[in-house]
MIPA-339759 format. One record per residue (C-alpha): residue in three letters; z, x negated, y. Coordinates in pm, whole numbers, padded with zeros to 5 digits, always signed. Each point is the difference from the previous one (the first is absolute). Layout:
<rs>
alaZXY ...
</rs>
This chain:
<rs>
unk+02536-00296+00068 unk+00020+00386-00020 unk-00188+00291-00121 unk-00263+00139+00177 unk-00223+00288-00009 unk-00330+00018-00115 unk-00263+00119+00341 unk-00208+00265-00144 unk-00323-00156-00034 unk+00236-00284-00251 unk+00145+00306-00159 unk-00406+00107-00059 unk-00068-00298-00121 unk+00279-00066-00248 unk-00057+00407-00124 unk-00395-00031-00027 unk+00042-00343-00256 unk-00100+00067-00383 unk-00009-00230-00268 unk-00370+00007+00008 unk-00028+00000+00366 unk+00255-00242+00147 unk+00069-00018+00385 unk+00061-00380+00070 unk-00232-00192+00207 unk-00028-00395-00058 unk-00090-00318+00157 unk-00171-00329-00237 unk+00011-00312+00167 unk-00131-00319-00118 unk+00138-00311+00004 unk-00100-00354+00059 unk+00233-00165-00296 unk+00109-00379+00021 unk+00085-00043-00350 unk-00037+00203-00349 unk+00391+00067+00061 unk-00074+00174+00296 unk+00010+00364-00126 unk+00307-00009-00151 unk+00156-00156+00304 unk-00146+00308+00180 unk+00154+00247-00246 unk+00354-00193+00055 unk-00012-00020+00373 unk-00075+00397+00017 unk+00255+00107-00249 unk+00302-00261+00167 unk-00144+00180+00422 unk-00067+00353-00136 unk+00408+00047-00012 unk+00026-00067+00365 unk-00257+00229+00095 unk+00171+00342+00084 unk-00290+00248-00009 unk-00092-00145-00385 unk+00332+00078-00118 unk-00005+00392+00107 unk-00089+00249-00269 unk-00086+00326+00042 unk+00225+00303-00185 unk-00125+00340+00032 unk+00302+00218+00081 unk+00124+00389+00061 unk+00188+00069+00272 unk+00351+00215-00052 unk-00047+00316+00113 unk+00076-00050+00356 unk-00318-00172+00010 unk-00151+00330-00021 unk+00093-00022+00412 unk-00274-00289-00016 unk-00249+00163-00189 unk-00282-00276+00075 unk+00297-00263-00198 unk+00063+00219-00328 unk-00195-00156-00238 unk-00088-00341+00148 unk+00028-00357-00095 unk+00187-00311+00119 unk-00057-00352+00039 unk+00327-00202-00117 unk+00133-00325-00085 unk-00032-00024-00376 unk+00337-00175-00148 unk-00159-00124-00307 unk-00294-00201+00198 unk-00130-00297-00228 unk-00348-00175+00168 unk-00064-00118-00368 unk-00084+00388-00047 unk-00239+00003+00211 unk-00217-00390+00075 unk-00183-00069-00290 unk-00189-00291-00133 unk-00319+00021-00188 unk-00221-00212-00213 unk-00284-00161+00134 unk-00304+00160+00083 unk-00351-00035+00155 unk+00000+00306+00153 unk+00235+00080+00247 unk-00158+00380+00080 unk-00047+00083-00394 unk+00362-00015-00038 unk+00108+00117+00291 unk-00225+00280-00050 unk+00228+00080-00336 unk+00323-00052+00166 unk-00106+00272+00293 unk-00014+00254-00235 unk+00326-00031-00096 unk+00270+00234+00149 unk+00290-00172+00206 unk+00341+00072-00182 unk+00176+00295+00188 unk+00361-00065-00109 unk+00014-00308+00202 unk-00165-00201+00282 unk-00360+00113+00036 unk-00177-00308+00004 unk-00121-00256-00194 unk-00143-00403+00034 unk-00244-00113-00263 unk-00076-00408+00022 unk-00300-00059-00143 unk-00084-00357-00062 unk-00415-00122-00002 unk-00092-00130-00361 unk-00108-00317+00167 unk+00351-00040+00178 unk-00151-00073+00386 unk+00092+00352+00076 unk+00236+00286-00054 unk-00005+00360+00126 unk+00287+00250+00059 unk-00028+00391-00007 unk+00254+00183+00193 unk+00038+00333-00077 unk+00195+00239+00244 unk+00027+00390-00058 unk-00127+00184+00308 unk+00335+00175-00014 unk+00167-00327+00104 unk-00222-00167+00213 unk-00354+00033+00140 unk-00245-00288+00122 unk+00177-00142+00295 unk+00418+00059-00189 unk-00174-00172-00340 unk-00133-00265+00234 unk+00364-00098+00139 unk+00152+00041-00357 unk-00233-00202-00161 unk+00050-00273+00318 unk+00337+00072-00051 unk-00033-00236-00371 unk-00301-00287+00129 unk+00084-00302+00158 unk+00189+00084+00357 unk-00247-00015+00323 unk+00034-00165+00328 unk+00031+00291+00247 unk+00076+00065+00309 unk+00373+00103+00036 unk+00012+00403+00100 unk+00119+00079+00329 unk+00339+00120+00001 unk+00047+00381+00091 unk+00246+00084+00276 unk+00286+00073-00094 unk+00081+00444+00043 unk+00352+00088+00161 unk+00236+00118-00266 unk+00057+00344-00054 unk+00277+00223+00051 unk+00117+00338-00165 unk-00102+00226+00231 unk-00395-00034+00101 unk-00048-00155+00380 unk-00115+00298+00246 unk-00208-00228+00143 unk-00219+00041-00298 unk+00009+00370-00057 unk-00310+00059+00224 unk-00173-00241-00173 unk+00105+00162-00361 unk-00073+00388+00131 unk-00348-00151+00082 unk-00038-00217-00372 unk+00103+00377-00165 unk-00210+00182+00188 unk-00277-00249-00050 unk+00081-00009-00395 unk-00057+00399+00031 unk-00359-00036+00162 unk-00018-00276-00265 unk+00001+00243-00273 unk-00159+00299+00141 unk-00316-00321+00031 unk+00071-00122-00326 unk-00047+00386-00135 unk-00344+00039+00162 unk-00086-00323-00107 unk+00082+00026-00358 unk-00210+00307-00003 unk-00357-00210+00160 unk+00096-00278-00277 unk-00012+00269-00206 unk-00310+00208+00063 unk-00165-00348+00105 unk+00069-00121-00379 unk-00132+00324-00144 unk-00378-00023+00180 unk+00018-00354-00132 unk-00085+00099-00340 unk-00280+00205+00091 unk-00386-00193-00035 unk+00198-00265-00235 unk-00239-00292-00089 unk+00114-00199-00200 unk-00084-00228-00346 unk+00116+00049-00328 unk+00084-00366-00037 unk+00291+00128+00245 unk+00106+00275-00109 unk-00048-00072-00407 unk+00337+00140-00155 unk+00287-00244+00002 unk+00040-00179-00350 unk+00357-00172+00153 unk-00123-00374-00067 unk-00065-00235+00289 unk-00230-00245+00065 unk+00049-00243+00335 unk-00263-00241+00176 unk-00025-00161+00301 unk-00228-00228+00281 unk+00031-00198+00293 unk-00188+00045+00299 unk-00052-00271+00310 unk+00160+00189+00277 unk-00206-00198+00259 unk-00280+00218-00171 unk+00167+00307+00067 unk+00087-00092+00347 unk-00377-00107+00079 unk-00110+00384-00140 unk+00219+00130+00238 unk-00059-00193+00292 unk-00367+00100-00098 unk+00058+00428-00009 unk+00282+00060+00188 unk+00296+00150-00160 unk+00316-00149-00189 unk+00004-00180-00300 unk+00169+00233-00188 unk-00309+00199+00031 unk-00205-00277-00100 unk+00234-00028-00338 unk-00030+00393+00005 unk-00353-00074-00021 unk-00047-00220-00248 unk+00140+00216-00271 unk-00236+00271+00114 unk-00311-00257-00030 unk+00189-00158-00322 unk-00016+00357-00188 unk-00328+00068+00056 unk-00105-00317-00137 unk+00279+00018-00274 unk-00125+00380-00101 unk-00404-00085-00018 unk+00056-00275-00208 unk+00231+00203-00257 unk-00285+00242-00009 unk+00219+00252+00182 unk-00199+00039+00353 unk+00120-00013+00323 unk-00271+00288+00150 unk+00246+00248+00211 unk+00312-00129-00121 unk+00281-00002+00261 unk+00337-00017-00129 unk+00344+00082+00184 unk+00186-00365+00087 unk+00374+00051+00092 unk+00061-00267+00217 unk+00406-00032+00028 unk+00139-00056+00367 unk+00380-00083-00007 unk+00239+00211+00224 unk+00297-00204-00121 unk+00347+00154+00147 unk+00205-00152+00237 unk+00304-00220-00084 unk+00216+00261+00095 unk-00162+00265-00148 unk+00185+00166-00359 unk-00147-00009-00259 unk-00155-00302+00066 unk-00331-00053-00222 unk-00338+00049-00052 unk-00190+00224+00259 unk-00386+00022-00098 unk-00259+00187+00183 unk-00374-00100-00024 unk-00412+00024+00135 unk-00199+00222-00268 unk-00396-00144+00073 unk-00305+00025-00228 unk-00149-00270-00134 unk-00377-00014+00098 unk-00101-00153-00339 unk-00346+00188-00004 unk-00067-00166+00321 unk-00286-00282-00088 unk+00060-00208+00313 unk+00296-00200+00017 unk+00066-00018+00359 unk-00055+00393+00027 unk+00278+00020-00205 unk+00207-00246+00223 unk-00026+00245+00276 unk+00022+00293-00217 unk+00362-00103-00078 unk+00043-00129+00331 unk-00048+00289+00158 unk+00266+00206-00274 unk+00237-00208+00031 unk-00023+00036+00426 unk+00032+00334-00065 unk+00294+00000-00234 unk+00157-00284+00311 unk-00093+00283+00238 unk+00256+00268-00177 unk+00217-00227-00100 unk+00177-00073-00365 unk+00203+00349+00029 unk-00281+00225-00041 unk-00304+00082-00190 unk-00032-00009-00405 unk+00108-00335-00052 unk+00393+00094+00134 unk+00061+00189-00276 unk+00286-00270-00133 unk+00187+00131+00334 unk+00050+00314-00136 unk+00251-00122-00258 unk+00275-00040+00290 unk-00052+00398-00013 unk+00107+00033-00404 unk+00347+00031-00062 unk+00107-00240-00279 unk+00033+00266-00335 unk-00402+00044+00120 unk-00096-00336-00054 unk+00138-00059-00342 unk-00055+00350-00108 unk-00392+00019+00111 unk-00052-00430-00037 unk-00239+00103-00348 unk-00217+00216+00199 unk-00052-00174+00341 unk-00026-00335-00248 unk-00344+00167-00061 unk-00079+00091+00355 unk-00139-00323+00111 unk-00296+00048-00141 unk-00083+00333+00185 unk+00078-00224+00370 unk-00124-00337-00046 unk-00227-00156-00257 unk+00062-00373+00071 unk+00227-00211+00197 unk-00014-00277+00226 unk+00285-00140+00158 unk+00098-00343+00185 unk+00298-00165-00047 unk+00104-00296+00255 unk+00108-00293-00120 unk+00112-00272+00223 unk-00186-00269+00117 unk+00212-00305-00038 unk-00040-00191-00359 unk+00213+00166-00269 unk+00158-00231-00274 unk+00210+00068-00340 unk+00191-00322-00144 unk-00243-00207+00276 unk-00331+00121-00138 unk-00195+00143+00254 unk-00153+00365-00039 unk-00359-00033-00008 unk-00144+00388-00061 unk+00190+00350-00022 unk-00141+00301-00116 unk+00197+00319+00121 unk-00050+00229-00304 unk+00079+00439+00110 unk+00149+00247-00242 unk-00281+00212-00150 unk+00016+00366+00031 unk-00030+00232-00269 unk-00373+00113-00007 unk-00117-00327+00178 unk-00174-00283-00190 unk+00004-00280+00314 unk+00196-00089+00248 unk-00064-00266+00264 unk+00261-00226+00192 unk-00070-00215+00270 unk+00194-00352+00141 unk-00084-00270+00205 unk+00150-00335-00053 unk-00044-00336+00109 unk-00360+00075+00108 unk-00102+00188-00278 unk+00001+00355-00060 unk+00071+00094-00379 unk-00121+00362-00106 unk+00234+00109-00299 unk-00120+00272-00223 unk+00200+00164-00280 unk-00204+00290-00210 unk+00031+00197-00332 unk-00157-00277-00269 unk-00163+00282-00177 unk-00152+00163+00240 unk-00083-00311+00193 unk-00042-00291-00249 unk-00230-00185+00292 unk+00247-00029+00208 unk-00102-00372+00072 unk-00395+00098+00070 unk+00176+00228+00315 unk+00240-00353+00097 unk-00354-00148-00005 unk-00198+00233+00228 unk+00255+00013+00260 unk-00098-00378+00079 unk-00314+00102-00008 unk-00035+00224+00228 unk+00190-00224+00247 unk-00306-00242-00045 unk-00199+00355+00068 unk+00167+00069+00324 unk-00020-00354+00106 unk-00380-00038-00109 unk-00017+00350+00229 unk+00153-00128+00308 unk-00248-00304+00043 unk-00255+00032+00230 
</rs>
């Protein structure tokens, strides 16, 4: 293993982190247990795998160029992901005591920040009081893996799958000193092409920008999103029959990430009349993440985020108004694609240079709140069975970092025929958390109950 450079929106990530606003993102699964031993087994089997597992050995170690770096002025300043020679898996799997609440602790354990002198991430086992189940929390920093890299890490230490074997790449001719002239067309049209690449890049940068700026104009939003962050967190989580989701859709048209898109909208409106707040006019700004990973041969290699910025129509009464009022967003955000409009504003951290990001991370840790003013992203899981020590996953709850000035966030999977809304908020400002977990299941039944004839 060597060291590798941070991509910029990692660098952001890592720079933005405070002690009372911690960037890691987090996964709780629960497990069907065979035995009252089971837990520990778990905790053994993921401390003895976690060694063998490159990416959960890498660190990251900020670092200052020499001042020939000042050549590479987007470098100076920047971080690196490296092996870390004093690795020990007992420092970071933990076993707990029992308890009968797998989201009350895990709540408490998302609130705390990651270590930063060694391996970002962390695996709680948490075994059931009753001993028929146990849950694990993995906790990844965003500055070392996002939803789909935390998936394969965190596969990386479960039970090994039957897959298909990958198809073997053909082999490329070896190189010689001197380039082949063959290729030089080819490599006068890639520079050229890199050129009209960043003259587009410029003007794009620039319609992110303005874009993001008239999306903070006619803001309507609730103060039970925007209450002021107290640090703590508080997680919950429900299960959904996808066949449910898939007979809404079939029903409206659309995808059934707009259907899930949906169902938060319908969720807070019934979540924010009950609380006393009212839902009359509210529409609040979802971010809704859209991965632009970067190619294999691409350096840095890391995380590459843009997004869709749509407004909620909570006010909305009718439920399957509000079905094709985020239907129709979300066609529009499809229409300009993920590299323009507000929600690309995470693109425009490949146009910082390195001494930006951890220089102006405190002030941009606060600008989330002026873009967005809840998220809802879907992370894919895989739909084979998943297994740790032979004891089948049953339910996993993606759980997303939570933004300074935000006081909910919302993360979507589905697995094994169920789709499992994970929500992780501030437990001061949102000590209901679990009367939100149970309107989103509601307003499934709503949407169902809709589509009838």
């Amino acid at each position: 293993m060597t060291s590798d450079p941070l991509a910029p929106l990692d660098l952001a990530f890592w720079n933005i982190e405070s002690a009372a606003h911690p960037m890691h993102l987090g996964a709780l699964g629960v497990f069907t247990a065979r035995s009252p031993t089971a837990g520990a087994h778990a905790a053994d089997l993921l401390a003895a795998r976690a060694p063998a597992v490159p990416g959960l050995r890498m660190r990251i170690r900020d670092t200052w160029q020499p001042p020939l770096a000042l050549r590479r002025p987007f470098a100076f300043g920047g971080a690196t992901r490296e092996p870390d020679p004093h690795f020990d898996p007992l420092d970071h799997v933990r076993l707990h005591a029992p308890t009968t609440d797998f989201h009350a602790r895990a709540g408490r354990l998302m609130e705390r920040p990651l270590e930063r002198g060694r391996p970002p991430w962390e695996a709680h086992v948490l075994p059931d009081a009753d001993g028929d189940r146990f849950a694990v929390l993995f906790k990844f920093h965003h500055a070392l893996a996002d939803g789909l890299r935390a998936l394969s890490l965190a596969a990386g230490v479960l039970d090994p799958m039957d897959l298909p074997a990958p198809r073997p790449r053909p082999e490329e001719p070896p190189r010689g000193l001197l380039p082949d002239v063959r290729a030089l067309p080819e490599r006068l049209r890639g520079a050229l092409s890199d050129a009209g690449r960043a003259l587009s890049d410029a003007g794009r940068a620039l319609d992110i920008g303005a874009a993001a700026a008239l999306s903070t104009l006619d803001v309507r939003s609730s103060p039970a999103l925007t209450a002021a962050s107290s640090g703590t967190r508080r997680t919950a989580g429900v299960a959904v029959d996808l066949d449910d989701v898939h007979h809404v859709r079939k029903s409206t048209g659309g995808t059934v990430n707009d259907v899930l898109i949906a169902v938060v909208a319908g969720a807070l409106r019934r979540w924010l009349d009950e609380r006393g707040d009212g839902s009359e006019g509210v529409a609040p700004r979802a971010l809704i993440p859209v991965s632009k990973r970067r190619p294999r041969t691409a350096h840095p290699q890391g995380n590459r985020l843009s997004g869709y910025l749509i407004r909620l129509p909570v006010g909305d009464p009718d439920p399957l108004s509000r079905l094709g009022t985020v239907r129709a967003a979300m066609d529009r955000n499809k229409d300009a694609g993920p590299g323009r409009g507000a929600g690309a504003v995470a693109l425009l951290a490949d146009h910082v240079p390195a001494l930006g990001h951890r220089l102006g991370g405190p002030l941009v840790s606060g600008a989330a709140r002026l873009w967005f003013d809840i998220l809802v992203t879907s992370v894919p899981l895989p739909s084979l069975g998943l297994r740790l020590g032979g004891h089948p996953l049953t339910e996993v709850y993606p759980l997303a970092p939570l933004a300074r000035g935000h006081a909910l966030a919302v993360a979507v999977s589905t697995y094994r025929g169920r789709v499992h809304y994970g929500l992780v908020a501030d437990a001061k400002a949102v000590p209901d958390l679990d009367r939100f977990a149970r309107a989103l299941a509601e307003e499934v039944e709503t949407l169902l109950t809709a589509c009838r004839p």
